[in-house]
HTML snippet that shows the backbone in 3Dmol.js (N, CA, C, O; Angstrom):
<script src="https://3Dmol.org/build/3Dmol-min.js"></script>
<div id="view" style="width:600px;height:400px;position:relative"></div>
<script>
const pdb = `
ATOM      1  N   UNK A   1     -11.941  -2.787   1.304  1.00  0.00           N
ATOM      2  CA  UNK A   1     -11.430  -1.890   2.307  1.00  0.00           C
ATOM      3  C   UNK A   1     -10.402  -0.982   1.635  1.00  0.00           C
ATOM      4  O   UNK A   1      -9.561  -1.330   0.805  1.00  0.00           O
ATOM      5  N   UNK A   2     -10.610   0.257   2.136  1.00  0.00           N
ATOM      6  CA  UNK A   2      -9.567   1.270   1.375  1.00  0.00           C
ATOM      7  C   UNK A   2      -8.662   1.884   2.372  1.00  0.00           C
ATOM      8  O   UNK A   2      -9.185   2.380   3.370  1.00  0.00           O
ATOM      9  N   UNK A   3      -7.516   1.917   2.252  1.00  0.00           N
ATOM     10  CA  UNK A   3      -6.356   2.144   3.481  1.00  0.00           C
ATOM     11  C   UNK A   3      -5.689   2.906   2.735  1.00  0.00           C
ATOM     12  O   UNK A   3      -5.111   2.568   1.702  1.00  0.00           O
ATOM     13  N   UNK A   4      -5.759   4.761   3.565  1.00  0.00           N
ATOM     14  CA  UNK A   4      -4.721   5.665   3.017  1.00  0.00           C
ATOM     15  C   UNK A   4      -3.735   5.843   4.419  1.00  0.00           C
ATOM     16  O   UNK A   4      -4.096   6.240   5.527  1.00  0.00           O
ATOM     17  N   UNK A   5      -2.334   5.401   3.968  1.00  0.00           N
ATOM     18  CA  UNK A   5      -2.017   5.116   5.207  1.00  0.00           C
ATOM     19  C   UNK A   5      -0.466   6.200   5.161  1.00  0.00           C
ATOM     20  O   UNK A   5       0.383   5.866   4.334  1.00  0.00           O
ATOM     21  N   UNK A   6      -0.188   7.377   6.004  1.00  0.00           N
ATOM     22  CA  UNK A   6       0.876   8.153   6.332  1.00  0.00           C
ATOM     23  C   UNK A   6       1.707   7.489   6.371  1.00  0.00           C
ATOM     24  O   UNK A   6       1.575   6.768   7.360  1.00  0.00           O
ATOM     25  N   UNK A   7       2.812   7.210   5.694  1.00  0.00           N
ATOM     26  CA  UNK A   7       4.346   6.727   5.631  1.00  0.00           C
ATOM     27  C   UNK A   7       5.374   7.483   6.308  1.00  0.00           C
ATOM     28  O   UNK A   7       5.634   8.657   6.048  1.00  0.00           O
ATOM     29  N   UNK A   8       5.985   6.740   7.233  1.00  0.00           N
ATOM     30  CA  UNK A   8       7.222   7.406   8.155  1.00  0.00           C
ATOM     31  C   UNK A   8       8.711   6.697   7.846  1.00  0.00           C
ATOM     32  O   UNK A   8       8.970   5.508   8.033  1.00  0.00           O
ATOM     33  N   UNK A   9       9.803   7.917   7.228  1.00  0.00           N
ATOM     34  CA  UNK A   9      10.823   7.228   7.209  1.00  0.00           C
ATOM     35  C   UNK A   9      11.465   7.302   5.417  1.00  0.00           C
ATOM     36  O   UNK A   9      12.643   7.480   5.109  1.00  0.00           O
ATOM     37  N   UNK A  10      10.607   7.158   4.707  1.00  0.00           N
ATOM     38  CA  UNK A  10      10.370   6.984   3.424  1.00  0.00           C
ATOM     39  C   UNK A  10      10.452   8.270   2.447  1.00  0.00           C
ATOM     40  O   UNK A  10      10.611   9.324   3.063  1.00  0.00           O
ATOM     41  N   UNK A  11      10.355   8.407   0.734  1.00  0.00           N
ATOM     42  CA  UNK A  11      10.187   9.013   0.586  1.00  0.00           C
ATOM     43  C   UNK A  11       8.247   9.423   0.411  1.00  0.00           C
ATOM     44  O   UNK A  11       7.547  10.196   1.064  1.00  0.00           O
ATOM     45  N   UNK A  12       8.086   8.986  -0.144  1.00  0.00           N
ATOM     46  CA  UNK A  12       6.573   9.015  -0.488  1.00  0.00           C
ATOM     47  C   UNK A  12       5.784   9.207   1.073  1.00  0.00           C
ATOM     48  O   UNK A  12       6.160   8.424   1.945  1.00  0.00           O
ATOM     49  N   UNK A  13       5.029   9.918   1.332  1.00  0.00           N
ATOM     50  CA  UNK A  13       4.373  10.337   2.045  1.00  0.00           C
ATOM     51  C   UNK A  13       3.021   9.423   2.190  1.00  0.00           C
ATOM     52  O   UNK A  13       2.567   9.292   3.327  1.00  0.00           O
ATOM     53  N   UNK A  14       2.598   9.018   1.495  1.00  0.00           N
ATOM     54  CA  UNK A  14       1.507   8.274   2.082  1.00  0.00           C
ATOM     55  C   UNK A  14       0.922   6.910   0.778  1.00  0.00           C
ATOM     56  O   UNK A  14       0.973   7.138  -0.430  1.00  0.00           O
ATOM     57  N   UNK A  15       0.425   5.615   1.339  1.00  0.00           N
ATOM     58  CA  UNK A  15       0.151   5.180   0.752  1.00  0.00           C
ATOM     59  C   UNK A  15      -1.325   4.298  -0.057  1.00  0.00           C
ATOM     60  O   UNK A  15      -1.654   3.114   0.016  1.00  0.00           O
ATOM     61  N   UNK A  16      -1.790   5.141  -0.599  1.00  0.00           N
ATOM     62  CA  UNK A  16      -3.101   4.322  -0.771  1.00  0.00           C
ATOM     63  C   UNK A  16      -3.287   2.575  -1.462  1.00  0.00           C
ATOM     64  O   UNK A  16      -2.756   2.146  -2.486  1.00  0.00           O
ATOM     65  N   UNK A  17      -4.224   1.814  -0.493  1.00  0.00           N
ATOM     66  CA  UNK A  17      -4.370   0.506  -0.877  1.00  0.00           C
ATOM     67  C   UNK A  17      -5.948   0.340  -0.607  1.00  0.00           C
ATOM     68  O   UNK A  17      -6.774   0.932   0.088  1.00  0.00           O
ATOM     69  N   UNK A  18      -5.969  -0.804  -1.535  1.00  0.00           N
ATOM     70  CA  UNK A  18      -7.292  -1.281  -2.024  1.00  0.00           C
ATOM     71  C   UNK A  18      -7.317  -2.829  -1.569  1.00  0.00           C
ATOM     72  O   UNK A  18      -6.488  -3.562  -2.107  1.00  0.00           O
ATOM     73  N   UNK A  19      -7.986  -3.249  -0.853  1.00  0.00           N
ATOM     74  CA  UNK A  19      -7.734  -4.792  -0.230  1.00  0.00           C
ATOM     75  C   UNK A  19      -9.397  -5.605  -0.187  1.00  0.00           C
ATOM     76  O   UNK A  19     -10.286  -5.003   0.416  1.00  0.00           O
ATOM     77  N   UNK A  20      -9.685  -6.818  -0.778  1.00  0.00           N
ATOM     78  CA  UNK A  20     -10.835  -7.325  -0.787  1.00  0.00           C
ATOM     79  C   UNK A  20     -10.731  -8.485  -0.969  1.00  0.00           C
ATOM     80  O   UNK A  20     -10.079  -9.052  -1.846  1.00  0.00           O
ATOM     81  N   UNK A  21     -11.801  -9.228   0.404  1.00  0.00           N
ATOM     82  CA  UNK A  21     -11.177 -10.320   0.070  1.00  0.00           C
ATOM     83  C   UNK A  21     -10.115 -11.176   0.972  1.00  0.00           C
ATOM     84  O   UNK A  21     -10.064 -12.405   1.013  1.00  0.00           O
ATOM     85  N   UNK A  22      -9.270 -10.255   1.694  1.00  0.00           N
ATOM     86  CA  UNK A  22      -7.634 -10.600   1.935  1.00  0.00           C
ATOM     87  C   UNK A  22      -6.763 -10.530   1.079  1.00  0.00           C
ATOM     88  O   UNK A  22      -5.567 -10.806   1.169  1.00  0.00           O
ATOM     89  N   UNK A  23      -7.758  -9.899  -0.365  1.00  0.00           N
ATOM     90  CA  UNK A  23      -6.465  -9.673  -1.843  1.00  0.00           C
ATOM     91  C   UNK A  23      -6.090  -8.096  -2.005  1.00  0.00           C
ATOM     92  O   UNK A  23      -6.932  -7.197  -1.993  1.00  0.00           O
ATOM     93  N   UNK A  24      -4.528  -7.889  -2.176  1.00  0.00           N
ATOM     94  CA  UNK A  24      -4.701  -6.484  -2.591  1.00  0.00           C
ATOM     95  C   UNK A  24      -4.608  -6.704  -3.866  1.00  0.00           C
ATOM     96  O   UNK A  24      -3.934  -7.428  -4.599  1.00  0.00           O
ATOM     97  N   UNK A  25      -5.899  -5.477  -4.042  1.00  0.00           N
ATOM     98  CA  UNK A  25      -6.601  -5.338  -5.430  1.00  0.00           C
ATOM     99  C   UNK A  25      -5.664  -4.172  -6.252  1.00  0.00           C
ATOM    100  O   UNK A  25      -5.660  -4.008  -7.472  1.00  0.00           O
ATOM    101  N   UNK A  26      -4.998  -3.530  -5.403  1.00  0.00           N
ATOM    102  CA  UNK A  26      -4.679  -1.996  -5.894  1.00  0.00           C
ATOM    103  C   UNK A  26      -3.525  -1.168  -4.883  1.00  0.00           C
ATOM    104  O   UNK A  26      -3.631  -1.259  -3.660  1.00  0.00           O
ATOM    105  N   UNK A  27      -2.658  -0.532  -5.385  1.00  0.00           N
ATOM    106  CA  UNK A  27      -1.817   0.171  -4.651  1.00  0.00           C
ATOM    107  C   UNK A  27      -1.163   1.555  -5.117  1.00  0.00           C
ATOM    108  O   UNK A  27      -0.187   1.281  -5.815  1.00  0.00           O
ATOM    109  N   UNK A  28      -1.294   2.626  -5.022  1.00  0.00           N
ATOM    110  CA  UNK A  28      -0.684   3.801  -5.569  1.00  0.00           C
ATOM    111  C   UNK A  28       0.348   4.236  -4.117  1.00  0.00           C
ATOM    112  O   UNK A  28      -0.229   4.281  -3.031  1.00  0.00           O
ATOM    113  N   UNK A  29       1.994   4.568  -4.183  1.00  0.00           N
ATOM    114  CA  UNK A  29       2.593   5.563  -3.809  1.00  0.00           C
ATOM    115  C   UNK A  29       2.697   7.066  -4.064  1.00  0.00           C
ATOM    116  O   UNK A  29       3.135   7.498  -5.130  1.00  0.00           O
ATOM    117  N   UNK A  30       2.258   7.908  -3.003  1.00  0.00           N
ATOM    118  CA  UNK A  30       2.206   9.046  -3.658  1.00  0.00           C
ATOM    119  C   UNK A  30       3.606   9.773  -3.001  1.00  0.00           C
ATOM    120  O   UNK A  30       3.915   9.984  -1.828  1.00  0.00           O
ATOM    121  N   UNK A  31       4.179  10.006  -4.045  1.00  0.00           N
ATOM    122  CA  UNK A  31       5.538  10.913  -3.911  1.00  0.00           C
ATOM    123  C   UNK A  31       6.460   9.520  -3.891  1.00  0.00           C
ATOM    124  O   UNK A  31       6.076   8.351  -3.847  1.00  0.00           O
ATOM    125  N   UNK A  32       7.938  10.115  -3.946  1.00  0.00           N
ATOM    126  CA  UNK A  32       9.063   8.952  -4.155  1.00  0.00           C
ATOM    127  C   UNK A  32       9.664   8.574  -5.219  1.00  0.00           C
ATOM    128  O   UNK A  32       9.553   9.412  -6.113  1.00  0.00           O
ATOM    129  N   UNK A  33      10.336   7.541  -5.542  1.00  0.00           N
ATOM    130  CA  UNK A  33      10.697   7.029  -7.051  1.00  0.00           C
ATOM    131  C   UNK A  33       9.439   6.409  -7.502  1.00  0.00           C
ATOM    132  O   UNK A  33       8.825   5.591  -6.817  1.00  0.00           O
ATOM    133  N   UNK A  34       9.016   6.868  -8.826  1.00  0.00           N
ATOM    134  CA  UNK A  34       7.874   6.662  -9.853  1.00  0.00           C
ATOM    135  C   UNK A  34       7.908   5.064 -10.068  1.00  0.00           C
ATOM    136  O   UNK A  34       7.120   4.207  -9.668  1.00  0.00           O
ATOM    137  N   UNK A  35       9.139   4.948 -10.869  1.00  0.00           N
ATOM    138  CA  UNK A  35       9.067   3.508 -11.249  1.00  0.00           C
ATOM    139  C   UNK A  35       9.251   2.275 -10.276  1.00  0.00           C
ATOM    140  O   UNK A  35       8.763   1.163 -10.479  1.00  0.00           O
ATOM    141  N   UNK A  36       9.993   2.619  -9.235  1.00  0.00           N
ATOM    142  CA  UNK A  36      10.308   1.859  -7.958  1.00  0.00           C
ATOM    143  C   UNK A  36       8.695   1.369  -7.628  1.00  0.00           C
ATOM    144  O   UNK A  36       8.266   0.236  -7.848  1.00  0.00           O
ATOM    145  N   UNK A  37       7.816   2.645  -6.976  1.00  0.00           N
ATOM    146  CA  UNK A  37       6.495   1.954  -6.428  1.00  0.00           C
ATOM    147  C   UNK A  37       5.760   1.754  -7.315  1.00  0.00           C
ATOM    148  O   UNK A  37       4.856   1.000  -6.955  1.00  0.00           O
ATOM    149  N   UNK A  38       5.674   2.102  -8.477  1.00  0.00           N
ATOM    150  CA  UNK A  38       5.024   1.199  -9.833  1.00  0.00           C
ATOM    151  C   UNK A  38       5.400   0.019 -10.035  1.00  0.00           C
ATOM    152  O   UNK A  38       4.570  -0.721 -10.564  1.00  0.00           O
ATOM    153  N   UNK A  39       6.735  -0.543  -9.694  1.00  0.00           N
ATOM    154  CA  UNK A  39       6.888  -2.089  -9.814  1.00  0.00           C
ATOM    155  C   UNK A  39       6.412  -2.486  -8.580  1.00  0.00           C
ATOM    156  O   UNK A  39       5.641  -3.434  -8.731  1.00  0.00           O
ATOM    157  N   UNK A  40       6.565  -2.109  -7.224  1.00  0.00           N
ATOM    158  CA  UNK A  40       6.184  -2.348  -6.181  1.00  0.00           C
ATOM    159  C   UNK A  40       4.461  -2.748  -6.246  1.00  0.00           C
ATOM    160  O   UNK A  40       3.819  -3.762  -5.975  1.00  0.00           O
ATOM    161  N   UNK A  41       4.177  -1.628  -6.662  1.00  0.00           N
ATOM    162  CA  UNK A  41       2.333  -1.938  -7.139  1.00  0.00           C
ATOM    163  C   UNK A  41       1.855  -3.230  -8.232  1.00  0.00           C
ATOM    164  O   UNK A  41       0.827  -3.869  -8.455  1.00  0.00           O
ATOM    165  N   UNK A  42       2.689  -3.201  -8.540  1.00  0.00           N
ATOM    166  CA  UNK A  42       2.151  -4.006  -9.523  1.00  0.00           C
ATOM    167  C   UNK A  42       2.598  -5.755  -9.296  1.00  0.00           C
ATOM    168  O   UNK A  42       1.859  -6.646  -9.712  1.00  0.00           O
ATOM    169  N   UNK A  43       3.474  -5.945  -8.816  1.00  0.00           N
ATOM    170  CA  UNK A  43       3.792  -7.100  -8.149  1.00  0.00           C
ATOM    171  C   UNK A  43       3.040  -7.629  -6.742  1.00  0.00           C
ATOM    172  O   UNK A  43       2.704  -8.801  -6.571  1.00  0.00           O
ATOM    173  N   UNK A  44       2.874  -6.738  -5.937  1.00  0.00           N
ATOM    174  CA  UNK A  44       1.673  -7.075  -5.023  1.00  0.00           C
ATOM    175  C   UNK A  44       0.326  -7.385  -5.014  1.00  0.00           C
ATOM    176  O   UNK A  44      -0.342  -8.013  -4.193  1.00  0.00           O
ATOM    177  N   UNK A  45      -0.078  -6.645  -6.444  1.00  0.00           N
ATOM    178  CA  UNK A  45      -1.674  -6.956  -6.850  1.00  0.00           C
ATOM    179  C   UNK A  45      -1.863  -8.178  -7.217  1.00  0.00           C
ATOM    180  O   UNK A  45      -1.170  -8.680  -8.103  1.00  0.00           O
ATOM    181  N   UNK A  46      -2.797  -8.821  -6.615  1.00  0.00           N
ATOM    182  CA  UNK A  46      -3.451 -10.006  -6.775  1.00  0.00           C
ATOM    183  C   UNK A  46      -2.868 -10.694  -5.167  1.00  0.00           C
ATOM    184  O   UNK A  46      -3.551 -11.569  -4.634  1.00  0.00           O
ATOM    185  N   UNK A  47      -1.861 -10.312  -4.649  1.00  0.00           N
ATOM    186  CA  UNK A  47      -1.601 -11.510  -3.693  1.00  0.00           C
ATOM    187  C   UNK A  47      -2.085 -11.346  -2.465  1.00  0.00           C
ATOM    188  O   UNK A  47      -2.334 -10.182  -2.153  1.00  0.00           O
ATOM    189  N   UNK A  48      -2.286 -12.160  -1.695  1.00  0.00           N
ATOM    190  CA  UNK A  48      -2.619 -12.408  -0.676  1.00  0.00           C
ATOM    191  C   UNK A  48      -1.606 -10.986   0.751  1.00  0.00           C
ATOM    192  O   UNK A  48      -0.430 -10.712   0.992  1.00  0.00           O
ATOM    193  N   UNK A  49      -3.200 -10.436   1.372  1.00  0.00           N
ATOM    194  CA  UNK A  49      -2.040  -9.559   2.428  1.00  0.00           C
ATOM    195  C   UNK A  49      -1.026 -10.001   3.069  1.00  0.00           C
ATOM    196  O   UNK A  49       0.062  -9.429   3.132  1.00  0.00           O
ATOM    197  N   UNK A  50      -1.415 -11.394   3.758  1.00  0.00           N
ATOM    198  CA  UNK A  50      -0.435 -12.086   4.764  1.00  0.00           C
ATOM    199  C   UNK A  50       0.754 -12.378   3.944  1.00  0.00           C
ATOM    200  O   UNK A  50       1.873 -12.113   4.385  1.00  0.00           O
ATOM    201  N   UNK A  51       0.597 -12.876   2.847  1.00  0.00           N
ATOM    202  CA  UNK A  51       2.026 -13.241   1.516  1.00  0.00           C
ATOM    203  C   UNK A  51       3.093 -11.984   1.720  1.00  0.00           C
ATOM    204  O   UNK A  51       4.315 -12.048   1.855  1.00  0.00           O
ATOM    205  N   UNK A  52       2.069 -10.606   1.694  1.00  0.00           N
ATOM    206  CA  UNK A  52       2.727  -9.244   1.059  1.00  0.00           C
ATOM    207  C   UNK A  52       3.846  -8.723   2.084  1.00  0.00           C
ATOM    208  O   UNK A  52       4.995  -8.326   1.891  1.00  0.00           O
ATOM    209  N   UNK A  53       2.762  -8.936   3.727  1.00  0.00           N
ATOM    210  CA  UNK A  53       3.431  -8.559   4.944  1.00  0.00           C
ATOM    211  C   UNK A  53       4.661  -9.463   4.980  1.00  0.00           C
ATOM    212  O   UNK A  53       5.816  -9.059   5.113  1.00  0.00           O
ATOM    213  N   UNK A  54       4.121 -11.253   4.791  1.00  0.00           N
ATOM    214  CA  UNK A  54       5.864 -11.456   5.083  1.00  0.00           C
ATOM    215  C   UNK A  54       6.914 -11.530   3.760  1.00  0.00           C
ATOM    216  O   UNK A  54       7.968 -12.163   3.693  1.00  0.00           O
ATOM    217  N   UNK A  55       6.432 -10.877   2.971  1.00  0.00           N
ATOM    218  CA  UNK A  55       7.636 -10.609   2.039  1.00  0.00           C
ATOM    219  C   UNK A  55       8.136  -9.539   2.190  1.00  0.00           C
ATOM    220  O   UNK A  55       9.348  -9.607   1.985  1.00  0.00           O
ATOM    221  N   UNK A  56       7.802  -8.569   2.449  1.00  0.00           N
ATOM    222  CA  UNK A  56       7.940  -7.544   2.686  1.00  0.00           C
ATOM    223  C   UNK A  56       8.572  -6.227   3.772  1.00  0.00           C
ATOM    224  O   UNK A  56       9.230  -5.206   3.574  1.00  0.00           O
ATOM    225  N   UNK A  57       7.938  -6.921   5.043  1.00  0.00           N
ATOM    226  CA  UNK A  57       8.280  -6.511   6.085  1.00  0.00           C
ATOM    227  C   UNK A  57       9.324  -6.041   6.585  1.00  0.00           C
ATOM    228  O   UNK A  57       9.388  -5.118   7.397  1.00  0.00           O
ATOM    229  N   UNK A  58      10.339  -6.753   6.051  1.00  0.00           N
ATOM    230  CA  UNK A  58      11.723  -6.655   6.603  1.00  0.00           C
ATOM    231  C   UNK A  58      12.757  -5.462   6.022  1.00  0.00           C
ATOM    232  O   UNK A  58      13.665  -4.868   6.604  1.00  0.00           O
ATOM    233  N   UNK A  59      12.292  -5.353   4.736  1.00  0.00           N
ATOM    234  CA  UNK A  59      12.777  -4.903   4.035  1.00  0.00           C
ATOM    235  C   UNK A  59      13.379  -3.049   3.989  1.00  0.00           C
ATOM    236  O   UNK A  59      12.495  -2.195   3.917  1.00  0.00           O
ATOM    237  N   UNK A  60      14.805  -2.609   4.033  1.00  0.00           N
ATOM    238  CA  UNK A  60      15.529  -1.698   4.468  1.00  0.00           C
ATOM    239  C   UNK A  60      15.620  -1.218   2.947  1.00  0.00           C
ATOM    240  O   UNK A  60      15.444  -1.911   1.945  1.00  0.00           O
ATOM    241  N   UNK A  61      16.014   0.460   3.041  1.00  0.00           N
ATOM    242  CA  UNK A  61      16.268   1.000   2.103  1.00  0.00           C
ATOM    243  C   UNK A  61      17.872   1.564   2.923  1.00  0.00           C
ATOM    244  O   UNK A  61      18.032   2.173   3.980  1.00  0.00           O
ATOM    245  N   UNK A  62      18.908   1.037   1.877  1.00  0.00           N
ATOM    246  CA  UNK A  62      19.901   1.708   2.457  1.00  0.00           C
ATOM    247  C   UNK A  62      20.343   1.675   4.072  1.00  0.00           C
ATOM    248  O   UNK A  62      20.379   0.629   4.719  1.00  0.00           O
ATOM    249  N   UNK A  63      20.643   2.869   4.567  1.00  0.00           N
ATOM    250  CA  UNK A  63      20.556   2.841   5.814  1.00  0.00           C
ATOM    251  C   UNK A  63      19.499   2.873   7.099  1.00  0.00           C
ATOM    252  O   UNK A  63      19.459   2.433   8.248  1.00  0.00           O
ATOM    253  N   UNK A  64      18.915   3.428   6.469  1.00  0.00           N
ATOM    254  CA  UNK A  64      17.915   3.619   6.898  1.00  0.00           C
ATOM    255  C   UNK A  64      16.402   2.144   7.540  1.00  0.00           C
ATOM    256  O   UNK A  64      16.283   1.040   7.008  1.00  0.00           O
ATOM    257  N   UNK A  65      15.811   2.494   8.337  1.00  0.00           N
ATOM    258  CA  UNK A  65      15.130   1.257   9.118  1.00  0.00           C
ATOM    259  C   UNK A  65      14.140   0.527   8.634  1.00  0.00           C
ATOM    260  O   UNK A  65      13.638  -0.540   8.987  1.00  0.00           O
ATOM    261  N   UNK A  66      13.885   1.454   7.552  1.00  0.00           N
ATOM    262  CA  UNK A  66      12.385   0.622   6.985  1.00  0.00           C
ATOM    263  C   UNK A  66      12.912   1.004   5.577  1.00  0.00           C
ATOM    264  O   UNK A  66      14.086   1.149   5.237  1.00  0.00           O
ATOM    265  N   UNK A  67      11.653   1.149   4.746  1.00  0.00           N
ATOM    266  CA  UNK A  67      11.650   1.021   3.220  1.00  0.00           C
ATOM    267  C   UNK A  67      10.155   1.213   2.529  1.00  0.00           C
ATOM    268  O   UNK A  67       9.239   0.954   3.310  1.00  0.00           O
ATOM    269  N   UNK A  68       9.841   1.530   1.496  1.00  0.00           N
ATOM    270  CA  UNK A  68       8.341   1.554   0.856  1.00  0.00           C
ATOM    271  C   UNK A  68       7.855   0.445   0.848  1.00  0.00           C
ATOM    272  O   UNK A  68       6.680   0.344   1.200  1.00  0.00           O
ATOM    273  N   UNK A  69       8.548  -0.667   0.470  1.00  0.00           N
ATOM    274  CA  UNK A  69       7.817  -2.215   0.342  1.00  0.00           C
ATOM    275  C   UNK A  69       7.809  -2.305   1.878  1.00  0.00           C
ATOM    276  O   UNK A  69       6.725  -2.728   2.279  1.00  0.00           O
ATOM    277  N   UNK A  70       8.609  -2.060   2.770  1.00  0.00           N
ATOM    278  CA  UNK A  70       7.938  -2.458   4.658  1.00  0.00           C
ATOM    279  C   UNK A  70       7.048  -1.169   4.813  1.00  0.00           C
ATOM    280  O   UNK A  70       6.201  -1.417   5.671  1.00  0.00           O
ATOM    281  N   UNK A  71       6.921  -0.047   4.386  1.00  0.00           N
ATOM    282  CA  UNK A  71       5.536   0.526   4.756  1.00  0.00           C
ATOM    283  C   UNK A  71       4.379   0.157   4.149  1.00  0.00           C
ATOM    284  O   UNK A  71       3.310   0.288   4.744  1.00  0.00           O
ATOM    285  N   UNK A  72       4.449  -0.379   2.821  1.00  0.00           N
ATOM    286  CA  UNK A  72       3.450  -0.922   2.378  1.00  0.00           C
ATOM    287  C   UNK A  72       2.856  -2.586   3.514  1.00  0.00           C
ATOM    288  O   UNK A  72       1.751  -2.990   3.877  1.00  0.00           O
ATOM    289  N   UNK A  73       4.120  -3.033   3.688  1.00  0.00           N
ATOM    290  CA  UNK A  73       3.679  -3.916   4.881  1.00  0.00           C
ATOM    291  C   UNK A  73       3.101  -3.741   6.382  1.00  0.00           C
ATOM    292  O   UNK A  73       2.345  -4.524   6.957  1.00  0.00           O
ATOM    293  N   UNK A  74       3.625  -2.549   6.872  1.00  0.00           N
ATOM    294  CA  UNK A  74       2.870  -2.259   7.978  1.00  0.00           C
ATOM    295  C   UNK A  74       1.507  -1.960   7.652  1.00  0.00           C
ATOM    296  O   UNK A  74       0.482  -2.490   8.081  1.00  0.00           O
ATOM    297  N   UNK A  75       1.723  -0.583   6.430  1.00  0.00           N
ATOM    298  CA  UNK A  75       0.222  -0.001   6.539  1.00  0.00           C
ATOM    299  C   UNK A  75      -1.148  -1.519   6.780  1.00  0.00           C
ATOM    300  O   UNK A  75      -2.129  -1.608   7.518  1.00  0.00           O
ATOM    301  N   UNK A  76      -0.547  -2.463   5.760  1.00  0.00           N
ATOM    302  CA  UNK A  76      -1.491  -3.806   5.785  1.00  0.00           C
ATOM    303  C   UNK A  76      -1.664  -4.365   7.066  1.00  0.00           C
ATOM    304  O   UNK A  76      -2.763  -4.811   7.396  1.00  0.00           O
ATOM    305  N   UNK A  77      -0.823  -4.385   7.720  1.00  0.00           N
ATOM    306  CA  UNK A  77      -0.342  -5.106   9.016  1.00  0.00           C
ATOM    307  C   UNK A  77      -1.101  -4.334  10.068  1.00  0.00           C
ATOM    308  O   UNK A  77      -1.995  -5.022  10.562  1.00  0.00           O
ATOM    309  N   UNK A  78      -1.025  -3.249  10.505  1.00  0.00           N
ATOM    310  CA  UNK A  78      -1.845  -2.383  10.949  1.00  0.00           C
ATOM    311  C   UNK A  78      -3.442  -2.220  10.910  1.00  0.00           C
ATOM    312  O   UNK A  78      -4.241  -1.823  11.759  1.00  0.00           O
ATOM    313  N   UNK A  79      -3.591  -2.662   9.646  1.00  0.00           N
ATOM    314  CA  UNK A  79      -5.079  -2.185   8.953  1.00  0.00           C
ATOM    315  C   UNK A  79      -5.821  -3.830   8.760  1.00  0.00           C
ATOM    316  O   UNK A  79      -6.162  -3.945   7.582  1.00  0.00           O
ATOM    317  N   UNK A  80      -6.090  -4.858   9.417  1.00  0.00           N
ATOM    318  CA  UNK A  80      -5.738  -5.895   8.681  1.00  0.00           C
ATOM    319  C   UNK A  80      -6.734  -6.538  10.416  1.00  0.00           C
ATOM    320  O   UNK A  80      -6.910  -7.740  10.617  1.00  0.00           O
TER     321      UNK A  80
END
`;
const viewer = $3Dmol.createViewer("view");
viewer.addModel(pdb, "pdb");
viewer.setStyle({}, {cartoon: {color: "spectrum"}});
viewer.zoomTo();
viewer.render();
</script>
């Protein structure tokens, strides 16, 4: 399953994921800090969605209400 999913709140505008299985296989942020969602991507691959959502979910940038690792959790959460 391939999920390009509009990000609200964030910098990166939208996020593409690759999920098979119940595994994400794959994750690119497009726009934002480079190295931030490159570690973000790369630590999520292989694990389990349900693992990703509740690690993830909660997670605040600053002041602000959400974060790239909780949009990467909704988009799953949503799509799922």
């Amino acid at each position: 399953m391939l999920i390009n999913y509009k990000t609200q709140g964030v910098c990166p505008d939208q996020i593409n994921i690759e999920v098979q299985n119940g595994i994400v296989k794959e994750v690119q942020f497009r726009g934002g800090c480079n190295g931030n969602s490159k570690g973000v991507a790369e630590l999520v691959k292989g694990m389990k969605v349900q693992d990703v959502i509740s690690k993830l979910e909660d997670i605040r940038c600053g002041s602000r209400a959400t974060s790239c690792p909780a949009q990467l959790a909704k988009a799953l959460k949503e799509n799922i």
